[in-house]
C-alpha positions, -999 to +999 in steps of 0.1 A: -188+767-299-206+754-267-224+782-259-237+784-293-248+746-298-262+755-260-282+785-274-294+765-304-305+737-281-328+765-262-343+776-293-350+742-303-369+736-270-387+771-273-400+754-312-410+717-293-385+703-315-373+678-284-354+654-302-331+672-320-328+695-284-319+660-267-293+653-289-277+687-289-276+687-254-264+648-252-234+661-275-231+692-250-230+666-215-205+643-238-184+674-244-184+692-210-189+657-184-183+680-154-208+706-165-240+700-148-261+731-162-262+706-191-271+676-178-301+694-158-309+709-193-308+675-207-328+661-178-355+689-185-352+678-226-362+642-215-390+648-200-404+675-221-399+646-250-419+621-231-386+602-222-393+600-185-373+572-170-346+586-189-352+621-169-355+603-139-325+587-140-307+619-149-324+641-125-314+612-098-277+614-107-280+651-101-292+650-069-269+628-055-247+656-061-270+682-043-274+660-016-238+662-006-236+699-008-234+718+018-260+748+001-288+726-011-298+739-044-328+711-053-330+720-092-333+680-090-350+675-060-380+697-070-381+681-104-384+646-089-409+656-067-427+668-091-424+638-117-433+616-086-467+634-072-479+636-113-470+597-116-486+591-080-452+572-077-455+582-039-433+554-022-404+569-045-415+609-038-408+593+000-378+582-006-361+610-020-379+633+003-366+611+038-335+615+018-330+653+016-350+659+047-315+637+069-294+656+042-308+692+055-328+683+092-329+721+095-347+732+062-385+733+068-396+739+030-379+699+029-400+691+059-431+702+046-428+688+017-418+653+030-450+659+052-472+663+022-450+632+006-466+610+040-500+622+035-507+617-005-489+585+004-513+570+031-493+577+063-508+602+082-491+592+113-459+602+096-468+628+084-482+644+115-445+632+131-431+660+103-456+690+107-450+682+146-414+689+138-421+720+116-440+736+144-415+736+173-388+747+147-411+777+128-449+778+142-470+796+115-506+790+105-501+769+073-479+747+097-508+742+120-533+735+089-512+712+074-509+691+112-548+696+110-550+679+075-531+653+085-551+646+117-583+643+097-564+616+073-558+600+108-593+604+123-584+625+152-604+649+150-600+667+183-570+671+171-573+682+141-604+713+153-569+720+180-549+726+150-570+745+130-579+768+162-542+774+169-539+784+131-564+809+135-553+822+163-526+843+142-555+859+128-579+859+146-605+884+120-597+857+099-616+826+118-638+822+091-609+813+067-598+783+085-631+769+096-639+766+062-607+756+052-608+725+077-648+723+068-629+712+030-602+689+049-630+672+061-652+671+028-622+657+007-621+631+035-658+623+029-667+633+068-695+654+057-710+662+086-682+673+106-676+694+076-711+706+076-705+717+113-673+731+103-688+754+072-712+762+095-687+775+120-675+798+093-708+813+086-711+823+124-678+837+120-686+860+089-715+859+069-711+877+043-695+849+024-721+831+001-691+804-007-696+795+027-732+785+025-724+767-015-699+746+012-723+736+034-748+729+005-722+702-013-718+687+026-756+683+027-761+670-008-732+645-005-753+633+028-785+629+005-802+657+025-812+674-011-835+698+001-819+710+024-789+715+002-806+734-023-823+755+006-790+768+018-774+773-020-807+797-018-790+813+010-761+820-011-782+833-038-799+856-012-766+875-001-759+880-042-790+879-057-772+891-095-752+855-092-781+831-084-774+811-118-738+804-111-750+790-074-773+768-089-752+757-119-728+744-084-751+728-072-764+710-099-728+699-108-724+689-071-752+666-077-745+653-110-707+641-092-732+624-064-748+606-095-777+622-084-790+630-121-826+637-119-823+664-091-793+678-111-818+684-140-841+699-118-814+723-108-796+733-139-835+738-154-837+767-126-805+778-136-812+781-174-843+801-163-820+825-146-797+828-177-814+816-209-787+821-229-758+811-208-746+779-230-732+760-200-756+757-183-774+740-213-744+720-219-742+706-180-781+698-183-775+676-212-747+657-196-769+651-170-798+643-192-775+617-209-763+602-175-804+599-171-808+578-200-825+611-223-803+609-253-829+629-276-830+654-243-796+657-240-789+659-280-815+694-276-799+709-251-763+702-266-776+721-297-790+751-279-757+759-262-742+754-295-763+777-310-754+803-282-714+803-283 
């Protein structure tokens, strides 16, 4: 009889039908107390339904239990983690993370992920403390980016460009990669000229890469130097001259996120002419043409790419 109501119960999640699945599953954890395959079902069943302190509180209770385990299964763990980073409830993604980190010192998926807890948090110092840790237990190259990202958070930057070197060192025909990739820890960190250096960096390294060039174009616009932005998307457009639309349809939504709405225009207008029919592009250049204050502009262009989907 259990595993049947436990096999309806399934179905009725498969069919969205959450609250008759919760109750199944409630009469399931009333029935079997000690079975916790169905309270982590139910857990999963509240917060499919929208019930989410409920699932937390659930998903809590369970990982009490992991925690004193001595194989650390983190069904739970991950789930809260999860719940935590989408809620941007960081102090309590912390918590449980410091948690299971002194539960299991010598798991380094735990570590990293309390790392990333400190740094979406606001404590970069922390979280350079964990990747520090990671590193003299398991160096790799995503350990030594992740100590980078958090040095940029911190402002050391020296340290940071350390960091990213030693993580290219374990590839080293792969330099490119991680210049840009610390060229976009800087960008997200709004130091867009040490990102333009970085990007830059990358292009020395390889290129071939026209993304490269579209990064160093969003550094430039986000420092106001338009032209020169737009110069080096051309760049990009030069290494794939079939593909110069979608560079300039970037750029112009670069510049429409920089509020920069008349330029944007100007941009997505060169795009259209490089793909007439391409309705996106017509539907970007009316958002920017209503963030311009052109309603009847905007209006015409929201038609056209209507009339080309």
């Amino acid at each position: 009889m259990t595993d049947e109501k436990y096999r309806l119960a399934e179905k009725l999640m498969q069919e969205k039908r959450y609250d008759e699945a919760v109750a199944l599953y409630e009469e399931l954890v009333r029935l079997n107390p000690g079975e916790d395959s169905h309270r982590l079902a139910l857990a999963w069943a509240y917060k499919d339904s929208g019930r989410l302190d409920e699932a937390v509180a659930l998903f809590e209770e369970l990982l009490e239990k992991e925690l004193s385990r001595k194989l650390f299964t983190g069904f739970a763990f991950d789930d809260l983690v999860k719940i935590f980073r989408e809620e941007k409830q960081y102090d309590r993604m912390i918590q449980i993370c410091e948690r299971a980190v002194a539960a299991q010192p010598d798991d380094v998926s735990l570590l990293f992920t309390l790392g990333d807890a400190y740094l979406a948090g606001g404590f970069p110092v922390k979280a350079i403390d964990a990747f520090k840790k990671i590193i003299m237990m398991d160096p790799d190259a995503s350990s030594f980016m992740s100590l980078g990202n958090a040095q940029v958070a911190a402002g050391d930057f020296e340290g940071a460009e350390e960091a990213y070197e030693q993580a290219g060192s374990f590839d080293p025909s792969s330099s490119d990669v991680y210049y840009n990739r610390l060229g976009m820890a800087y960008l997200r960190a709004g130091y867009f000229d040490r990102a333009e250096i970085a990007f830059r960096k990358a292009i020395d390294c390889n290129a071939t890469q026209p993304i490269y060039y579209c990064n160093v174009g969003d550094a430039l616009a986000m420092e106001g130097r338009l032209d020169e932005a737009e110069a080096v998307y051309e760049e990009a457009a030069a290494i794939n001259p079939g593909s110069r639309g979608v560079y300039l349809n970037r750029l112009g939504n670069t510049l429409h996120r920089e509020k920069r709405y008349l330029q944007a225009i100007r941009v997505f207008k060169k795009a259209i002419e490089e793909e007439p029919k391409n309705p996106f592009y017509h539907m970007h250049l009316a958002r920017s043409y209503e963030a311009a204050g052109f309603p009847e502009e905007a209006r015409r262009e929201n038609e056209k790419a209507q009339s080309l989907k």
